[in-house]
Each structure stands twice: as C-alpha cells, then as structure tokens.
VOGU-3710 file (C-alpha; in Angstrom, 3 decimals, decimal comma):
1> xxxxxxxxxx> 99,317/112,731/114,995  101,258/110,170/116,823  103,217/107,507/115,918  100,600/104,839/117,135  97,719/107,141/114,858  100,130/106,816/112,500  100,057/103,036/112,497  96,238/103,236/112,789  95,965/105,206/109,782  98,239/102,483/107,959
11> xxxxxxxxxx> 96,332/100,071/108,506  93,314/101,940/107,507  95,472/102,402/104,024  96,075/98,908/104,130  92,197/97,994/104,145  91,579/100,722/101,456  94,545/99,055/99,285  92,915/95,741/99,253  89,469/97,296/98,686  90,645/99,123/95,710
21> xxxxxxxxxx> 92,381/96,307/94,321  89,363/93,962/94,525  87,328/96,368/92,663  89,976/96,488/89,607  90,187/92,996/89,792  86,309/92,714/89,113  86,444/95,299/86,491  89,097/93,434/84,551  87,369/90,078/85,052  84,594/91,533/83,489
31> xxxxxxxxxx> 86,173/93,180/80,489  87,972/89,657/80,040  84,488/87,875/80,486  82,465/89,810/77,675  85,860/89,484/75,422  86,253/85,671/75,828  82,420/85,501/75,185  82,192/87,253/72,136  85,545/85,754/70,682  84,231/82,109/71,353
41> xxxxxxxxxx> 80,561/82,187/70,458  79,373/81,594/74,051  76,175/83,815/73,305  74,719/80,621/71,114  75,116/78,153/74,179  72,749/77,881/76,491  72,646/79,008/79,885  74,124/76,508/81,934  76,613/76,235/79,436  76,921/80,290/79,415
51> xxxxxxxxxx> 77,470/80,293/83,196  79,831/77,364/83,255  82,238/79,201/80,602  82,253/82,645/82,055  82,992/80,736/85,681  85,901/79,370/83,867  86,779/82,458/82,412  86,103/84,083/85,969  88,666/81,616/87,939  91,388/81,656/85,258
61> xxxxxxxxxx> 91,494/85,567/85,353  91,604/85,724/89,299  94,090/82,938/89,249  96,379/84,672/86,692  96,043/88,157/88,355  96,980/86,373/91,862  99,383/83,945/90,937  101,303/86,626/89,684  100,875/89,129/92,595  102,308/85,913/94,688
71> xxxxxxxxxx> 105,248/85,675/92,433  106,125/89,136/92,166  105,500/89,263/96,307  107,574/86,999/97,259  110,099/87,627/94,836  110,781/91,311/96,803  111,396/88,892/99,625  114,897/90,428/99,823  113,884/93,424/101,237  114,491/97,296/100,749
81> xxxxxxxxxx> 117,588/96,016/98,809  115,886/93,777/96,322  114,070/97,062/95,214  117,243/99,032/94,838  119,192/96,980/92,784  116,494/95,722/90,451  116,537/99,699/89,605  120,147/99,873/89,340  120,898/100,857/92,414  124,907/100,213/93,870
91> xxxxxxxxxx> 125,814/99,509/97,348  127,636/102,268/99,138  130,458/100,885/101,067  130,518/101,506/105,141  133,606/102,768/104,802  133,766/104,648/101,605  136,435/107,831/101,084  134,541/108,994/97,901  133,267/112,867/99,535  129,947/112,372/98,432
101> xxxxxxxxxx> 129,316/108,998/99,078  130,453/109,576/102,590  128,220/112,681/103,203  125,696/110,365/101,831  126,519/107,427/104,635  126,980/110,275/107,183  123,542/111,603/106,610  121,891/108,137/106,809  123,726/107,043/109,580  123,054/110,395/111,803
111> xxxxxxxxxx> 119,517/109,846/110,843  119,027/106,577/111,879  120,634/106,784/115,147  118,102/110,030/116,009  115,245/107,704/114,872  116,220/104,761/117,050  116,178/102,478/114,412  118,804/100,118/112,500  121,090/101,660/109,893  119,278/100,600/106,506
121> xxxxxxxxxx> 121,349/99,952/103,711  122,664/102,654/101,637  122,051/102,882/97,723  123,470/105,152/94,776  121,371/105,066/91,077  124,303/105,865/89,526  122,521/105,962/85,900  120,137/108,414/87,296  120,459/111,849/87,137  117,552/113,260/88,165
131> xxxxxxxxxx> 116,688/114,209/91,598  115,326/111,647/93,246  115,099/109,062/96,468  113,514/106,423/98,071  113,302/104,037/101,255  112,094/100,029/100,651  112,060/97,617/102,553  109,421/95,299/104,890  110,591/97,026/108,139  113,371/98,857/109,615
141> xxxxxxxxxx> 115,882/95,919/109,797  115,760/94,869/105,909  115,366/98,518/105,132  117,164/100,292/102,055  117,437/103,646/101,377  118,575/104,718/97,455  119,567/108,265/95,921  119,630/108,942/92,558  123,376/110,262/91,599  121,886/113,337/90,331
151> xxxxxxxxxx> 120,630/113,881/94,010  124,689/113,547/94,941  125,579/116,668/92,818  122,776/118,624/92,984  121,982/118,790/96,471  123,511/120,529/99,156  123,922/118,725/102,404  120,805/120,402/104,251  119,107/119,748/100,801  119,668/115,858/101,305
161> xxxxxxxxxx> 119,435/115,408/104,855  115,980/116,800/104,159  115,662/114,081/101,104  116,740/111,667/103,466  114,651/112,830/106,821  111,650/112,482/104,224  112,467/108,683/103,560  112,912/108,225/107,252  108,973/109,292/108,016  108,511/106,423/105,599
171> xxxxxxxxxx> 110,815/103,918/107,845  109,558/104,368/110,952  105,787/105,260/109,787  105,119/101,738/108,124  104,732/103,279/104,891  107,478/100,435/103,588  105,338/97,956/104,181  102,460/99,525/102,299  104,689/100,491/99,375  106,140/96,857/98,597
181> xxxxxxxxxx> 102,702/95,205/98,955  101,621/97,583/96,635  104,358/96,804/94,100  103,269/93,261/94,249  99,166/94,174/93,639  100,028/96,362/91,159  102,017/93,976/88,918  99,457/91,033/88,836  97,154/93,943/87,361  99,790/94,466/84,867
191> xxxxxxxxxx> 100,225/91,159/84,054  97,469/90,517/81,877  98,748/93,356/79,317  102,196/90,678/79,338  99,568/87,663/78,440  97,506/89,481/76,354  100,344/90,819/73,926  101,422/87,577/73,753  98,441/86,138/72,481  97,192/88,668/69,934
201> xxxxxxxxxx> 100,923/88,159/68,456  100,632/84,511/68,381  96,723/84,697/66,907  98,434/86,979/64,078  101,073/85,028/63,501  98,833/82,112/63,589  96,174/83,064/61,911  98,561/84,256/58,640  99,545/81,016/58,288  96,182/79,718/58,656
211> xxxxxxxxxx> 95,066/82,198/55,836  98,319/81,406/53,273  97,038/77,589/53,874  93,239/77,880/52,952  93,936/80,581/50,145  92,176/83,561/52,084  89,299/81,686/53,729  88,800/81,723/57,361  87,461/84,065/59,937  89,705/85,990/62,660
221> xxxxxxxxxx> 91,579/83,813/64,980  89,988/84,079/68,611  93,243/84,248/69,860  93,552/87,641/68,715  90,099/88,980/69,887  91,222/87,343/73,466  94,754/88,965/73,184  93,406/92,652/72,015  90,527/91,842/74,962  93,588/91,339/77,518
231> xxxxxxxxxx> 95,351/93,790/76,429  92,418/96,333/77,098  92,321/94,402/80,422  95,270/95,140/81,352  94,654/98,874/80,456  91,617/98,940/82,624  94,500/97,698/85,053  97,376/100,455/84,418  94,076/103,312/84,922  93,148/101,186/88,651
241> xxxxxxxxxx> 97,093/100,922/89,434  97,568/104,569/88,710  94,375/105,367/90,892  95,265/103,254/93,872  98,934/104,714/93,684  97,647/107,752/93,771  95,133/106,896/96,510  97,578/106,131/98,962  100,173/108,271/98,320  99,721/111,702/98,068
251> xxxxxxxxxx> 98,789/112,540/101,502  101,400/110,619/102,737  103,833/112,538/100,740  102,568/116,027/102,771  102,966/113,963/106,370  106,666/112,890/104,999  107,407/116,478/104,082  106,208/117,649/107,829  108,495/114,796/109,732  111,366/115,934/107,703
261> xxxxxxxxxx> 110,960/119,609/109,018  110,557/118,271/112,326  113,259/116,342/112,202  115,730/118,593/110,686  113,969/121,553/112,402  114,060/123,334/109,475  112,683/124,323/105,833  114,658/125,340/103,346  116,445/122,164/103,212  113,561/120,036/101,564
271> xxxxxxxxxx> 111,797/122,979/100,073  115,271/123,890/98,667  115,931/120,440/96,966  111,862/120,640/95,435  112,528/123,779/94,223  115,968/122,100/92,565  113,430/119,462/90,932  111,212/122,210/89,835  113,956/124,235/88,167  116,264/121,920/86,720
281> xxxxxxxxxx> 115,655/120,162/83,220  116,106/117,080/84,439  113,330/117,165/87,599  112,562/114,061/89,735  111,731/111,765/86,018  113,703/108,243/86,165  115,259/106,642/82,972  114,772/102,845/84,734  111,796/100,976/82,861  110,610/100,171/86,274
291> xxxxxxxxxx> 109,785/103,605/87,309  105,843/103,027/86,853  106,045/100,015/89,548  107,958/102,115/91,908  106,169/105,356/91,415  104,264/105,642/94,869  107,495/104,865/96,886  109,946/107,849/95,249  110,593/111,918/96,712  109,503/113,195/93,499
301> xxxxxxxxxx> 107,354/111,853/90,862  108,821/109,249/88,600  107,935/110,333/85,030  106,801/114,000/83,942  103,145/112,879/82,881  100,976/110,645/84,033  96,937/109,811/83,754  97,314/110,355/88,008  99,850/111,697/89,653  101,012/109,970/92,708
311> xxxxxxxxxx> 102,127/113,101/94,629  101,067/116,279/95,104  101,904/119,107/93,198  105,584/120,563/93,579  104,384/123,984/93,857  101,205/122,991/96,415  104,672/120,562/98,395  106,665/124,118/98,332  104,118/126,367/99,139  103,278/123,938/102,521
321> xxxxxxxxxx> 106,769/124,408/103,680  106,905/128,073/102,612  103,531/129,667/102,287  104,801/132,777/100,803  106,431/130,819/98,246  105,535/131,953/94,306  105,401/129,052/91,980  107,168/131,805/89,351  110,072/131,439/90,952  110,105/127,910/89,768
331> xxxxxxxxxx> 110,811/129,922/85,971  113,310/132,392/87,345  115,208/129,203/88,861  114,936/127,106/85,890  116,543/130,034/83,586  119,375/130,672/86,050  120,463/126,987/86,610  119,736/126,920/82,453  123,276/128,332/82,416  124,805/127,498/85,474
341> xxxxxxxxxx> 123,349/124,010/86,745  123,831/124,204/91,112  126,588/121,785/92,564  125,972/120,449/95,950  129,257/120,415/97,287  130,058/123,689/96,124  126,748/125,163/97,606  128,219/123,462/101,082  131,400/125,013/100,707  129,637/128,587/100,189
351> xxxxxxxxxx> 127,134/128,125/102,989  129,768/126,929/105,401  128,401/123,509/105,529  131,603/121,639/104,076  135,425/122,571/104,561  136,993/124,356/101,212  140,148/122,685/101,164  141,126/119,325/102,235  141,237/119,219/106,029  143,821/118,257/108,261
361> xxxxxxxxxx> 143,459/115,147/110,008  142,050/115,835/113,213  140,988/112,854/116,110  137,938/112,084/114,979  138,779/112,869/110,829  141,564/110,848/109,408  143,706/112,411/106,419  142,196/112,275/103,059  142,074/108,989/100,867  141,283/107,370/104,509
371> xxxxxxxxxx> 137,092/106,874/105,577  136,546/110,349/106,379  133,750/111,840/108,188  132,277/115,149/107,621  130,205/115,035/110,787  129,473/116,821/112,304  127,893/119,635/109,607  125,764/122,438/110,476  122,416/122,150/111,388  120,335/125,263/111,937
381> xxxxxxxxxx> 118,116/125,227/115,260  115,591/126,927/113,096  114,579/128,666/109,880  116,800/131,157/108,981  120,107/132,484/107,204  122,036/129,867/105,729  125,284/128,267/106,772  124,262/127,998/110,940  126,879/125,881/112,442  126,227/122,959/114,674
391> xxxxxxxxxx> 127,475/123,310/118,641  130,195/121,099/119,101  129,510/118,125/120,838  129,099/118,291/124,558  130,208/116,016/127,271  127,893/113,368/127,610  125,867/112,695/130,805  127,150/110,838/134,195  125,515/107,177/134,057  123,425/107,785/136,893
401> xxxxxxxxxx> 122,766/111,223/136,202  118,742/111,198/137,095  116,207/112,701/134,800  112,108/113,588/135,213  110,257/111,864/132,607  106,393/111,193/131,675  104,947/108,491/130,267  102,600/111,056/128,115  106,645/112,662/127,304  108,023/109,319/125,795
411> xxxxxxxxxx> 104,411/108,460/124,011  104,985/111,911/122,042  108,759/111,170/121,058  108,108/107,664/119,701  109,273/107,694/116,108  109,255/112,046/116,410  112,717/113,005/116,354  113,086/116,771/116,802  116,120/118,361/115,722  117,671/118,533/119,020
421> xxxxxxxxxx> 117,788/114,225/118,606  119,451/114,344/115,042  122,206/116,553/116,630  122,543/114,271/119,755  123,354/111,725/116,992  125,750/113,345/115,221  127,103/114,447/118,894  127,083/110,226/119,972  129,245/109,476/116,805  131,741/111,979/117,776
431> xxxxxxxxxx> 131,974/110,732/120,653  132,296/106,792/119,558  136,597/106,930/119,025  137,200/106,196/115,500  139,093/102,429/115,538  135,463/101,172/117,421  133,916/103,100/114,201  136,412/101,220/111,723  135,470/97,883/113,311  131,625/98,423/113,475
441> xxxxxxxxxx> 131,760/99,628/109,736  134,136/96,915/108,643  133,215/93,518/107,385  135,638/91,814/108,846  135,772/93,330/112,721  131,259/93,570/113,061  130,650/90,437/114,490  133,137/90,249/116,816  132,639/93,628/118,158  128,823/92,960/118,113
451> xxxxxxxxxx> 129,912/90,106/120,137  131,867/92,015/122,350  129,126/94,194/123,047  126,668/91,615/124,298  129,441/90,215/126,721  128,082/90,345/130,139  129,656/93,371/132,254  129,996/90,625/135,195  133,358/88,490/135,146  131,762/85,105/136,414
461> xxxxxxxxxx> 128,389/85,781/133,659  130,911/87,044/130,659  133,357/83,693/131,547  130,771/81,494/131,296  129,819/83,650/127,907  133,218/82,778/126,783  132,995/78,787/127,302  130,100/78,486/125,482  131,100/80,300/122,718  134,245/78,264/122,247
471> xxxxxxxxxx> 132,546/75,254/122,938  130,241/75,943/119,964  131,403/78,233/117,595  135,196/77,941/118,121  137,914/79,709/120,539  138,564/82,104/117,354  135,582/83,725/117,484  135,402/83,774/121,191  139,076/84,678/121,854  137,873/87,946/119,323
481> xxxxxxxxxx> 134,638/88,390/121,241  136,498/88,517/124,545  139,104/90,711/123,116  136,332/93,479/121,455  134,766/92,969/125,214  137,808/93,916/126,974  138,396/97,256/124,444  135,347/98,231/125,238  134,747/98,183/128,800  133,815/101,538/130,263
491> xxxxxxxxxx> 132,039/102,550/127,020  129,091/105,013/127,792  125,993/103,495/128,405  124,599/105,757/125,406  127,130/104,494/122,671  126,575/100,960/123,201  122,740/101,265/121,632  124,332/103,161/118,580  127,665/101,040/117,856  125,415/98,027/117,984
501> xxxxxxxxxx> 123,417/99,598/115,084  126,059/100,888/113,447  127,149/97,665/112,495  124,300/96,379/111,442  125,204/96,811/107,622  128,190/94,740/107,501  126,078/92,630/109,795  123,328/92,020/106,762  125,884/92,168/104,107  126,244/88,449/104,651
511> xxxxxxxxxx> 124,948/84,947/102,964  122,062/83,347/105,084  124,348/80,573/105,943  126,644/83,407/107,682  123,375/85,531/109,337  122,138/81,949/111,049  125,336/81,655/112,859  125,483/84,598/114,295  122,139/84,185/115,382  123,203/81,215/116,875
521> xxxxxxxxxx> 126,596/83,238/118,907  123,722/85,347/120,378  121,631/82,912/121,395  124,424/81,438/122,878  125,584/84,479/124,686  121,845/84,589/125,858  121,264/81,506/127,454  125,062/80,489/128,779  124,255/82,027/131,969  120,740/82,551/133,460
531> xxxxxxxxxx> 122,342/85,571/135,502  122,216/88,080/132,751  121,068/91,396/133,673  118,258/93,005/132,095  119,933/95,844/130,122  122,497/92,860/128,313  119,539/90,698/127,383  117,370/93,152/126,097  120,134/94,753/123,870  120,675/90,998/122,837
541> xxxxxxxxxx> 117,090/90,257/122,081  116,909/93,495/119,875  119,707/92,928/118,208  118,957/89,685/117,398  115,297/90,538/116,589  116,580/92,851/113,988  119,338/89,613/112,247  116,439/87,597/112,271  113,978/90,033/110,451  116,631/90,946/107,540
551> xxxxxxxxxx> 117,143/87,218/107,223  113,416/86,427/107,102  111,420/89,429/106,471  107,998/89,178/107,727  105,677/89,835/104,566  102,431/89,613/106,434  99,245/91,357/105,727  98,737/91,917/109,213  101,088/91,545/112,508  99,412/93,302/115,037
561> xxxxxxxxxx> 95,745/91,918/115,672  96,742/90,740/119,347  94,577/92,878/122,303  95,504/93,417/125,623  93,484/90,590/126,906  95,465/88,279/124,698  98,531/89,434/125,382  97,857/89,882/129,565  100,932/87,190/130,935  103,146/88,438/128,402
571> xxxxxxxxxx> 102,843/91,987/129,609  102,344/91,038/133,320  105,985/88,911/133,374  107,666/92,018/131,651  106,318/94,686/133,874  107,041/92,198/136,818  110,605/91,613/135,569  111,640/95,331/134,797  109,869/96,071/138,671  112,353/93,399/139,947
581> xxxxxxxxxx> 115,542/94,179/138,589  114,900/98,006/139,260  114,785/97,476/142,843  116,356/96,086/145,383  113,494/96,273/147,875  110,254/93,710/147,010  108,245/96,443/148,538  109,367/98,810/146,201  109,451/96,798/143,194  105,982/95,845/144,324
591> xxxxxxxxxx> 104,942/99,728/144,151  106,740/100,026/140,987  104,617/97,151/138,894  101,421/98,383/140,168  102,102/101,701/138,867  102,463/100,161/135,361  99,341/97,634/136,249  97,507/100,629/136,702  98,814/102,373/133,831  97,986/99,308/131,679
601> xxxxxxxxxx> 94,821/98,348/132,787  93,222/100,781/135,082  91,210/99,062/137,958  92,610/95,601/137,438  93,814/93,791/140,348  97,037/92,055/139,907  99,558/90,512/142,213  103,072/91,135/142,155  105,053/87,718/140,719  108,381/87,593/138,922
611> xxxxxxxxxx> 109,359/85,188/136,930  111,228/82,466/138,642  113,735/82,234/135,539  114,285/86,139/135,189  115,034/87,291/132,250  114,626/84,464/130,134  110,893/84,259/131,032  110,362/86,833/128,021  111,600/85,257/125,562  108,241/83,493/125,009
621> xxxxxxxxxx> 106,710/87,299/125,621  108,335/89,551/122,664  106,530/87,784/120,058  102,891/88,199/121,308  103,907/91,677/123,149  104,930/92,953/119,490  101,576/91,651/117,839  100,104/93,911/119,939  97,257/96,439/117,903  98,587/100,302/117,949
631> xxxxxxxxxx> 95,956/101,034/120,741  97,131/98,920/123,104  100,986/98,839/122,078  100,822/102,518/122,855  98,754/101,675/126,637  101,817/98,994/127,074  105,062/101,550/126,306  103,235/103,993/128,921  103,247/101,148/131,301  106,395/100,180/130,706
641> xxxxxxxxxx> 107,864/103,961/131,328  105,857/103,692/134,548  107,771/100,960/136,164  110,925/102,240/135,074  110,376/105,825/136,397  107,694/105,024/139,231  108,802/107,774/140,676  109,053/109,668/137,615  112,904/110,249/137,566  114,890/107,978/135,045
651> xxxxxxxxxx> 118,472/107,270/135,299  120,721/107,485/131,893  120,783/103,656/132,075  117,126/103,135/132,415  116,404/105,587/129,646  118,924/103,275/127,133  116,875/100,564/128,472  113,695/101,874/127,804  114,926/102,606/123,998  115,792/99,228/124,039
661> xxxxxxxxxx> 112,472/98,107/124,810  110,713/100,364/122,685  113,011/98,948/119,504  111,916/95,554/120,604  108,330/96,635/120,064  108,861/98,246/117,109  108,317/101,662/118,548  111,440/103,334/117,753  112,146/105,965/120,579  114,926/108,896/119,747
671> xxxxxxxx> 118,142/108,816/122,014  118,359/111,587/125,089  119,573/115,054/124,656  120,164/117,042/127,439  117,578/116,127/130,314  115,422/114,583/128,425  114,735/113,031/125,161  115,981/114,445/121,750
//
C-alpha cells in the first residue's frame, strides 16, 4: 500500500469515524429521551405535547454533545504540542547536553529528515514511567512527538528509533489528523457523564432540603432521575468511545509496526521495546487522568484493562514482527528484569551502539557538557546479530551528478523511507559543520540563518533581497540575513533542504506576533525580485507553507475534495513553469511539458504557455494543487517527475527540487542515497 492508498484509506476512516459517532449520538439521545420522559411525567401529555418535549429534549442533547466537541476541538488548536503538555509532557531543548535527551533529539531529527518532513517538536513525560510514545498534531508542521521517561531508560537506542519510526508512519500517514478529531468526538460523548453528575448531586442536595422543609413529604426530585439518566448516557457514551477507538485503531497500529521495520530495516528494535512492555511491571499503562482521551494515539495501550482494547494484542504485535516468537517468553522476561530491570544506555554501551566512556571531542562531537551528538549510531542493514555499525558517511554527490529515475520509482518512495534514507540522514547531518547546526538549533541564530538560506544565489536578485528587507523589517535583520547568506555560500545542494528543517523548532518556538513576521521576511524575500529562480522560491514557498500551518493549523474535516478538472490551470502553469526553467531551448521545454501533459491527462491536447510572471504565477496554484484528492495528487507528482526527468535522468539539483515540490504537496518524498532515492 502506497502512500496515496494510504490517504484513501484515511479518509475512508474518517467517514467510518463520523458514522460511528452519529450512531452513539442517537443511542444517547435516546437513553436521555425515555429518562427525561419518565422523570417529568411526559407520558400523561398528549401527543403533540409528547413530541414537542422529546424534540426539546432531542435538540438540547445534540447541542450539548456538539457544543462541547466544538470546544474541546478547537481548544487542541495548538497542535501536536497542546496534546503533550496537557499530559505533562516537557519540551526538550534543541540543543540539550543531557545523554538521553540528546539521543532522543538525535533520533527524531534523523527521522524526520529521512521522511522529508519538518522536525516536530520533541516531548519528555517525565512523570511517566512506563513505556510509552506518541505523535499529535494536525499535520507535519504543528507536529509533536512525546516519550514517556520510562521509554528514556528502558530502551536501547534501536529500541526507540523503532518507538519513534512507529510515530513517524503516523506523521506522514495522516493518522494525526484522525487521532485529534477523535479526541474532540470522543469528549462531547463524555460530556454528558460531567452534566449528569452534576445534576443528580444538586437533585440530592436539593431534594434533602426539600424533604427537612416539608417534614418527609415529597416525591424524588427529577433532577436526580435526569442526572442518574445522564449519567447512564454518558456510559452508553464511554462503551461507543471505547468501540470507535478501537475501530480505528488497531489495524493501524499493525501498518505503524510494518513502516517502522521498513524504515529502520530491521526487527528487533520495535519487537525488542514490546517485548520490554510485556515483561516489565510497569508495561505501556499511563498515570495521567487523561490517558482514556488519548488512548487511540499511544505505542502501547494506555491502561492495563479496558471494556475494548484499542490495539492489538502485544503477543499477536510480536509475533507479526517475529513469527517464531513464543508469548512465554513474555514470563521468562518479566522474571529476569523482576531482579534486574534493563537500562537503555547500558544495553547501547554492550551492543556497541553508544561509546563507554566519555568521548573525545572530535569535529563533528564537541567535549562533554557542550550539545553533543551521538550520530551517527549503528544501524543494522538487516535482521541480525546485535551491535552492526553504521558505514561512515560518504562523500556526497557532485551537483550535477545525473541520475535515472521513474516516475512509478518516486510514486513508491513517497512517505516510504527504507533504511538506506534514515542512514543518508544521519550521513547529511554529519556532513552539515557543527556552528551551521548551533545556529539552526539555536533560538537566537534560526531566523537569520533561515533567512540566509532563502537569499537568492544571484548578486543583483540577493541585493535587491537585501533592500527590501531593510526597508521593512530593519538593516539588523538584513545585515544578519546577508551575513548567514555569505557563510553559507557553496553549501551542498542536499543540506540546504535539511538545515532549513532543522530549524524549524526554534522557528515554532515563538509567540504568533513573532511567527507573522517572519512570514512577512519571506514574503518579502519572495516578491523583492521577480527574477528568482525556481529552486529559491519553491524552498521559500515550503518553508513558509510549513510557518503558516504551525501558526494556523488547518482543522478541517476535509482538504482534499479538488479533481483534476478543477485544478487543470493550476497544474498546467506548474508543469509549464518547471518545463521552462529546465531548459534553455523552447523546443525542448516544449517536449518536456508534454511529457508531463501526457502523464497527467493522457490524450489531452494542451499547448505549451509559461507564465508571463514566472515563478510567481504559482503562488495562486499551491493552494488548489494541494486540495487535490489522493487519486489525482498521486497522477500530478508523476507528472511533475516527468518534466523534470523527460528524459528520465535527474540531476542532484532537480531531485532537491522535486522533494521540494513534493513537501509543498504534502507528499513527503525521502532524500537521495546513492543513485537514487533512500
């Protein structure tokens, strides 16, 4: 299953999910209707009467249940990090020297640079000590990922980077998006057991008095009959919440497991940390009060009982990854770690996957009490004995080295990083020096560098860059710009994609007063000169895209309803545009566009016609392109590729452009490895 089946079979979730939660709606609004009726006497009245009270009834129910869902929806507005810290989660700082936070940041940051998407933000539980993870968020550029502390100690470093390559397959499979609607359903069914609690107090409490002030006479205070009735309500609604949880999850759980193998390209590092859950005393079960709501989203499941389980079975999770796997091995683990619980970083240090004494500062490793990196840390190339060590990282290509690539090739590796992709990553941050590293991981030095990065290669384009910045956002912040430009001319085409994303969480760490004026510096740096080239605006557009979405994540039900025949000048003026700046020669650029005309829609005659403004002509494009329905988004990338590589060879430049693209669409594509893509 590809990634654009994947988003299919989200949205076929999605439709299920609203289904589901209709149907316990109607079963609560019923419970609530016979409860209100026999509390108040309705049977005596007559029919119109009847109907007119249980309509009442009906609309104040609904209201309730979806007011609430509203509330609670828009309240998890903040994104991915909203979730994290209403469960106690901590930041981890960019630049922490704490050894296990870092391997922590390492991990994330490896793994979102061989998905191709932003660097989420990075969370601790620090309460928890369990086993335990889990990724939130709307989309990829408000996304947070959180570990529970007992994660930290227990696992080894395979162990969590297969933790970690689990919560990924959520990021960059939609599953977020799911998960945090979810939450929001799932506590307006809830919320009648709140009102209904409430109201049986008050009828008791109410009701006492009532009986202390007529000596004993009186009948039972309807409150309390419509309180105990609400509370069974909202009963009815924890048995529907637990269903639909488990409804949508478990099978997802299974996929999550398989992307992690594929990504890490092997087993024993997520079957090793299940088997860790399975064993230890403390398993995957959260302390927070708010593990119920967040249930469906977590590696492991949340609390040892539960009416439905909202994953699979940890032996049936093991025994996919290792089908000679004995659940009795669960006992024989359980007794041994009884008396000797495992430690992650000594497990590393025994399997060769962690230095056993404080290392010696090296280029790319500063001494110790400075940020220090333990990339890169073996990863084996397959199943097998432990403590494989990763090849050290190789030269990376010449710009215009020239590879052979297929549209069908890039369809497959959208959102599928193989192992060979994570190591290119870890290989890419190696090769980033370490005071560009500082800066995109500090506070203080992101923007600027960000800045620096967009700056046009060309001197007449980057000066005219550097007037309007000044001119509207002040000679400091240009003079910086210029000066991050200048330190990092020559970079390689392939680190520019990743040291823009790498500073993408000191980027989001900001007030929204702070986020809107960067947006602003790249809008300016877009538009100061209409001679841009291609590969500068669309790292600009993506980069903004991705500011703009943390700022203002986009809670919609559904974003991508738009078909090809909608969307037809929008994907005619990029294909045109991307056949213009790739050659010199109309003719050939001419060649080039039909070759993604006829990948887009066969048999459709088209002429060749740029856009008179370039680049800039898109800007009007993205957002319809991007609305685009799986089917079709998938058709469009393939056209794309074929106007880039009409002759089906891609230079290294093309290929960072084509990621570019891709993130742009919200088809995250993997970075190159070797001759051809990771």
């Amino acid at each position: 299953m590809n990634f654009f089946e994947r988003q299919r079979q989200v949205r076929r979730l999605s439709t299920r999910l609203v289904l589901l939660f209709v149907l316990a709606v109607i079963g609560i609004v019923v419970v609530v209707n016979v409860a209100a009726i026999l509390a108040f006497n309705a049977t005596a009245a007559d029919p119109g009467q009847l109907a007119g009270f249980v309509a009442m009834v009906t609309v104040a129910t609904v209201a309730a249940i979806g007011l609430a869902a509203l509330v609670r929806t828009l309240a998890l507005r903040g994104g991915g990090g909203k979730v994290a810290r209403e469960l106690g989660g901590v930041p981890v700082p960019p630049n922490t020297t704490d050894p296990e936070l870092r391997r922590l940041r390492n991990v994330v940051e490896e793994m979102a640079l061989a998905s191709g998407v932003p660097v989420p933000e990075v969370y601790v539980l620090p309460e928890e000590t369990a086993i335990n993870a889990f990724a939130a968020g709307w989309g990829p550029s408000d996304a947070a990922v959180a570990v529970t502390r007992g994660a930290l100690q227990r696992l080894n470093r395979d162990e969590l980077q297969g933790v970690i390559a689990h919560e990924f397959a959520h990021v960059v499979n939609g599953d977020m998006r799911l998960n945090i609607r979810l939450m929001g359903l799932l506590f307006g069914i809830l919320f009648l057991t709140v009102i209904g609690r409430g109201l049986a107090r008050s009828g008791l409490i109410s009701g006492g008095n009532r009986q202390r002030g007529n000596n004993g006479g009186g009948g039972v205070n309807p409150l309390v009959l419509v309180g105990l009735a609400l509370l069974v309500a909202g009963y009815v609604g924890v048995l529907a919440g637990r269903l639909i949880q488990a409804s949508v999850s478990r099978q997802r759980e299974y996929l999550a497991d398989a992307s992690a193998v594929q990504y890490t390209r092997q087993t024993r590092g997520i079957a090793g940390a299940l088997k860790k859950i399975g064993g230890l005393s403390d398993g995957s079960e959260l302390k927070s009060p708010k593990r119920d709501e967040v249930g469906h989203m977590l590696f492991g499941e949340a609390a040892r009982t539960s009416w439905f389980a909202t994953h699979p079975p940890l032996a049936d999770r093991i025994r996919a990854l290792e089908p000679s796997f004995d659940p009795a091995e669960l006992q024989r683990l359980s007794r041994q770690w009884a008396a000797a619980p495992p430690s992650g970083r000594q497990e590393d240090v025994a399997l060769g996957l962690a230095p056993s004494a404080p290392p010696q500062p090296t280029p790319n490793q500063p001494a110790p009490g400075q940020a220090a990196p333990d990339h890169p840390a073996p990863v084996p190339a397959a199943p097998g004995p432990a403590g494989g060590v990763r090849p050290s990282a190789s030269a990376l290509p010449v710009a215009g080295t020239r590879v052979r690539l297929a549209p069908t090739e890039v369809l497959g590796r959208v959102a599928a990083p193989t192992e060979s992709a994570y190591q290119h990553a870890a290989a890419l941050l190696d090769q980033i020096p370490d005071p560009l590293l500082d800066r995109a991981r500090d506070r203080a030095t992101a923007v600027p560098l960000l800045l620096g990065l967009l700056l046009s290669a060309e001197p007449e384009v980057r000066q005219h860059q550097y007037a309007a910045l000044a001119e509207r956002h002040g000679r400091e912040l240009a003079d910086a710009a210029i000066g991050q430009a200048q330190a990092l001319d020559g970079l390689h085409p392939m680190l520019v994609l990743p040291l823009a994303e790498l500073t993408f969480p000191a980027l989001r760490d900001r007030s929204a007063a702070e986020l809107e004026s960067i947006v602003a510096a790249v809008f300016t740096l877009i538009h100061a000169d209409g001679a841009i080239n291609v590969s500068e605006y669309c790292l600009s557009r993506l980069l903004l895209a991705e500011i703009q979405e943390s700022l203002r994540p986009d809670s919609r039900w559904r974003t991508d309803r738009r078909t090809l025949t909608d969307a037809r000048s929008a994907a005619g003026f990029l294909l045109a545009t991307l056949a213009q700046v790739g050659h010199a020669e109309r003719a050939d650029a001419e060649r080039a566009f039909q070759a993604g005309i006829t990948t887009l829609l066969p048999g459709t005659a088209w002429a060749y016609a740029p856009p008179e403004n370039g680049v800039l002509a898109l800007e009007t494009a993205w957002p319809v392109l991007d609305g685009l329905r799986p089917a079709d988004k998938e058709r469009l990338v393939a056209a794309v590729v074929a106007v880039i590589s009409h002759d089906g060879m891609m230079t290294v430049a093309e290929i960072e452009l084509l990621r570019t693209i891709c993130g742009l669409l919200h088809c995250p594509l993997p970075p190159m490895a070797g001759a051809g893509i990771g």
